[in-house]
C-alpha positions as CSV (number, residue, x, y, z in Angstrom):
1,X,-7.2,-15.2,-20.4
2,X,-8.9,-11.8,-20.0
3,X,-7.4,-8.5,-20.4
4,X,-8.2,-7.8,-16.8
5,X,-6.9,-10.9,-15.6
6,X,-3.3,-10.2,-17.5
7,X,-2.9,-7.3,-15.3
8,X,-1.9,-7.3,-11.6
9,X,-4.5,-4.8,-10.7
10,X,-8.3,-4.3,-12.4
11,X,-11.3,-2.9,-11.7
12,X,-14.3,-3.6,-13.9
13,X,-17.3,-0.8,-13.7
14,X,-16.5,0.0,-9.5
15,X,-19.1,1.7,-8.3
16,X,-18.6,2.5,-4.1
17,X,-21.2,4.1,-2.2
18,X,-22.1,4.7,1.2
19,X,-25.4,4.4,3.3
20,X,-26.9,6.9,6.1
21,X,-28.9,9.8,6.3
22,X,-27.6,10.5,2.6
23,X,-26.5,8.2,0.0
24,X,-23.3,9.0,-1.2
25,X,-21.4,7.9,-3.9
26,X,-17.3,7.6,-3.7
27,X,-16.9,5.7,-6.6
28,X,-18.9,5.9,-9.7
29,X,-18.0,3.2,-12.7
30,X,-14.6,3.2,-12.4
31,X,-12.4,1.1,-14.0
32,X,-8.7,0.8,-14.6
33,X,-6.2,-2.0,-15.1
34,X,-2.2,-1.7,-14.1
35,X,0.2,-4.5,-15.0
36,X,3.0,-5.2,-13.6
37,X,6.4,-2.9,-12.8
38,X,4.2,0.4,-13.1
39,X,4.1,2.9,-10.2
40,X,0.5,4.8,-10.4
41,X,-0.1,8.2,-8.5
42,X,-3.7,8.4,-8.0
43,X,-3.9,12.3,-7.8
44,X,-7.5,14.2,-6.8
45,X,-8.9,16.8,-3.9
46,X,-9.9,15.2,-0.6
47,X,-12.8,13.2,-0.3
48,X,-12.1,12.3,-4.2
49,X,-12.5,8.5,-3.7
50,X,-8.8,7.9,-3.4
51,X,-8.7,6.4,0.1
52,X,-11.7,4.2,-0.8
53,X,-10.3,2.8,-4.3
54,X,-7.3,1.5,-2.2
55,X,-9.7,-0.5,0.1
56,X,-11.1,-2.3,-2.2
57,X,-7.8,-3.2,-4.4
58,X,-6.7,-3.9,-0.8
59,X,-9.4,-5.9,0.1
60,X,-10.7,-3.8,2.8
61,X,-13.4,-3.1,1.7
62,X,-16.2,-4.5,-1.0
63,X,-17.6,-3.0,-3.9
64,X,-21.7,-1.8,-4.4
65,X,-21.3,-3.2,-8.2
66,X,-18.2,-4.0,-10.4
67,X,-15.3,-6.2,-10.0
68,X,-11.9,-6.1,-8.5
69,X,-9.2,-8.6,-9.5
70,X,-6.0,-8.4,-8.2
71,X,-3.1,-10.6,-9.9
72,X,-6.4,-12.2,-11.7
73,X,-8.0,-13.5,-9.3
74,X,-12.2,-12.0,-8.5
75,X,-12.0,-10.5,-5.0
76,X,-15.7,-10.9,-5.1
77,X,-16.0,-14.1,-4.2
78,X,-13.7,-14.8,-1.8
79,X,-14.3,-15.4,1.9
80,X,-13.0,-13.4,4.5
81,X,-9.9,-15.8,5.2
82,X,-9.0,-15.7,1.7
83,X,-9.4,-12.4,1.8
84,X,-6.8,-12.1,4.3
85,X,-4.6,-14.8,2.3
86,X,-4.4,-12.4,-0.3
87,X,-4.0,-9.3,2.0
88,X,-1.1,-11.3,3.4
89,X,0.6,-12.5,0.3
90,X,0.3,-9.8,-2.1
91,X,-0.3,-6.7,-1.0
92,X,1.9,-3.8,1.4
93,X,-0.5,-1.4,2.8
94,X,1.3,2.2,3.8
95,X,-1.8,4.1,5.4
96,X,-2.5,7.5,5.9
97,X,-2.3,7.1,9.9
98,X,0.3,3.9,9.7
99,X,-1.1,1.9,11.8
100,X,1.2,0.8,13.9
101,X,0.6,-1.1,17.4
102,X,1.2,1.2,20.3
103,X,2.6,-1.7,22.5
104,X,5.7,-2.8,19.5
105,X,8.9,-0.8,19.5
106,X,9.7,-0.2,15.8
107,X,11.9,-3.5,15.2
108,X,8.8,-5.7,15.9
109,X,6.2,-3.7,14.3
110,X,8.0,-4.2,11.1
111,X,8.6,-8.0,12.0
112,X,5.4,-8.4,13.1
113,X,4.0,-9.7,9.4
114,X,7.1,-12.2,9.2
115,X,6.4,-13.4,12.2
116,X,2.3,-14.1,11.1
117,X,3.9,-15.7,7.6
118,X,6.4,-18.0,10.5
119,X,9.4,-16.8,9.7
120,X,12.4,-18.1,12.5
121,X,12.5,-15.2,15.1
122,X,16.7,-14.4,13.4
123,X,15.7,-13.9,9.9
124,X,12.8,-11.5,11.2
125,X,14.9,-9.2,13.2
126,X,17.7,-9.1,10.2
127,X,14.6,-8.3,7.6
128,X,13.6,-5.7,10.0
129,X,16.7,-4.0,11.0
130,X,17.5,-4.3,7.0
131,X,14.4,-2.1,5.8
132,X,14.6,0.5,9.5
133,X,18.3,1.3,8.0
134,X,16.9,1.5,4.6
135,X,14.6,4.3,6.2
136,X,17.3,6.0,8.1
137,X,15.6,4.6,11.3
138,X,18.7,2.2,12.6
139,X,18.5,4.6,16.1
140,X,14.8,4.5,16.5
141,X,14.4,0.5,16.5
142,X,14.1,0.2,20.0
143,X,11.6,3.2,19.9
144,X,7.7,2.8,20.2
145,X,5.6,5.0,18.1
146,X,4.7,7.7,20.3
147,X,8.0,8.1,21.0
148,X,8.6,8.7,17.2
149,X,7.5,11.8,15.2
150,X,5.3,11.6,12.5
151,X,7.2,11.4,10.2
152,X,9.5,8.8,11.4
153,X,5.9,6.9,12.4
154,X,5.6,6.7,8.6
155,X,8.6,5.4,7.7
156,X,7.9,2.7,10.0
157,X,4.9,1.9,8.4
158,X,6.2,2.1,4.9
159,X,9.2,-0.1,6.2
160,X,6.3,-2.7,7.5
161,X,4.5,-2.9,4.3
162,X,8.1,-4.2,2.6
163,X,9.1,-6.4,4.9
164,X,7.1,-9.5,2.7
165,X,8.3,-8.3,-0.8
166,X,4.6,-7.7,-1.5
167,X,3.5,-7.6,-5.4
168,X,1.9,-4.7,-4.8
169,X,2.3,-1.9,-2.3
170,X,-0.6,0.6,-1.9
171,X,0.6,4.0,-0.5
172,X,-2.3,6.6,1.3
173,X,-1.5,10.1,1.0
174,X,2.3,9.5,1.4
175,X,3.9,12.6,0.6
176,X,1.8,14.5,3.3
177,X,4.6,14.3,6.7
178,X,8.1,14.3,7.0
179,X,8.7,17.3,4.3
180,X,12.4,17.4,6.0
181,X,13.3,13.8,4.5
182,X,11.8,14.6,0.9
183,X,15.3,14.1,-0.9
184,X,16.4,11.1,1.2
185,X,12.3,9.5,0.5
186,X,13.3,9.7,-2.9
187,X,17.0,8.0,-3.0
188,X,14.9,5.4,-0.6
189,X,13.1,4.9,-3.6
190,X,15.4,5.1,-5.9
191,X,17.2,2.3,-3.9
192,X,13.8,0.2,-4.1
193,X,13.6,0.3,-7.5
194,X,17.2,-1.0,-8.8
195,X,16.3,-3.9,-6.8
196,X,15.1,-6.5,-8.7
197,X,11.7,-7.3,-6.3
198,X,10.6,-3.8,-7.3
199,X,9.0,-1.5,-10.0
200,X,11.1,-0.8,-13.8
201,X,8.5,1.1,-15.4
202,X,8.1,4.7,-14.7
203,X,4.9,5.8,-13.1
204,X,2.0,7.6,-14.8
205,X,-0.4,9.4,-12.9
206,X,-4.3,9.1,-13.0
207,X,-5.8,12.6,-12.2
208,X,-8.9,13.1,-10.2
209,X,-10.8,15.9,-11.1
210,X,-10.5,19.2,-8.5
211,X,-8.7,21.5,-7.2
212,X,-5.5,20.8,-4.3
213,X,-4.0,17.3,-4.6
214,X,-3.4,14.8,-2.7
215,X,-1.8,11.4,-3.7
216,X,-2.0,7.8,-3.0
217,X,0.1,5.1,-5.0
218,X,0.0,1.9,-6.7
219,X,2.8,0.0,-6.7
220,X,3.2,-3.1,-8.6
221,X,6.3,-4.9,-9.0
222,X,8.0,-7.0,-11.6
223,X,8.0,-10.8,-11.2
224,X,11.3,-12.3,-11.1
């Protein structure tokens, strides 16, 4: 086996760029590897390439050259419903603008992926009421998102992407609302982690050259 396909997360030589007027480059020969139980902040300036490096670990998106593995298996080659298969099985997106379905209240926007995977409709609402109290959320489940702030929007979202136990949870620009619920974010995932579904190692930080920061996280849980 390959070192990149011991690792939950690789990219070989990623190089991302964009078409139009201008060519522009997002990524250029990137690559990194992250096994399992580390948390990864990927730290850099807007418009640094974080956003797009999540996309394609995600799946979203497709490489111009290089590779992309995720829990060893070449992203490269799959079709667009295996794409999704692994999208669905293995990977929690938080994004930066959540996401959520303007027609769900909060309890089935975060049932919503149990439901695609067939969970019975009792298991889904207990899951879902679970991780909205996790979040401090147990008044806002009957709430739809613009009746939520923004902040509370992204704890829906980041209650959504664990609803599955995913192997890997990919966080965009996390830290940037909800400033009023920094300490309780924190015991949230402090909580996460002494559960056994969830990261052991601490995180280390890959720095993107520039000036202001802004994050996005890797997640990658232990087996077990």
């Amino acid at each position: 086996m390959s070192v990149a396909a011991a690792h939950m997360i690789a990219l070989e030589h990623v190089t991302k760029q964009f078409a139009g007027k201008r060519r522009v480059t997002a990524l250029d020969d990137v690559s990194v590897a992250i096994p399992r139980g580390e948390m990864v902040a990927i730290m850099g300036p807007s418009g640094s390439g974080k956003s797009t490096l999540l996309n394609l670990v995600g799946g979203l998106d497709r490489p111009t050259a290089g590779n992309v593995r995720v829990d060893g298996e070449a992203l490269a080659g799959l079709t667009d419903d295996n794409l999704t298969r692994v999208r669905r099985d293995k990977i929690g997106f938080i994004f930066q603008f959540f996401n959520l379905l303007p027609t769900l209240t909060s309890l089935e926007n975060v049932g919503l992926p149990l439901h695609l995977r067939g969970w019975p409709r009792k298991k889904v609402e207990e899951r879902a009421r679970e991780l909205l109290t996790l979040v401090q959320l147990e008044a806002r489940m009957d709430h739809l998102p613009d009746e939520l702030s923004g902040g509370e929007r992204q704890r829906v979202a980041i209650a959504r992407a664990l609803s599955v136990y995913p192997p890997i949870l990919l966080a965009d620009e996390p830290t940037e609302v909800d400033r009023r619920h920094r300490h309780p974010r924190h015991e949230r995932r402090r909580k996460l982690r002494a559960d056994d579904r969830s990261p052991r190692r601490p995180h280390r930080r890959r720095r993107a050259p520039g000036g202001d920061e802004s994050h996005a996280w890797c997640t990658c849980r232990s087996s077990g």
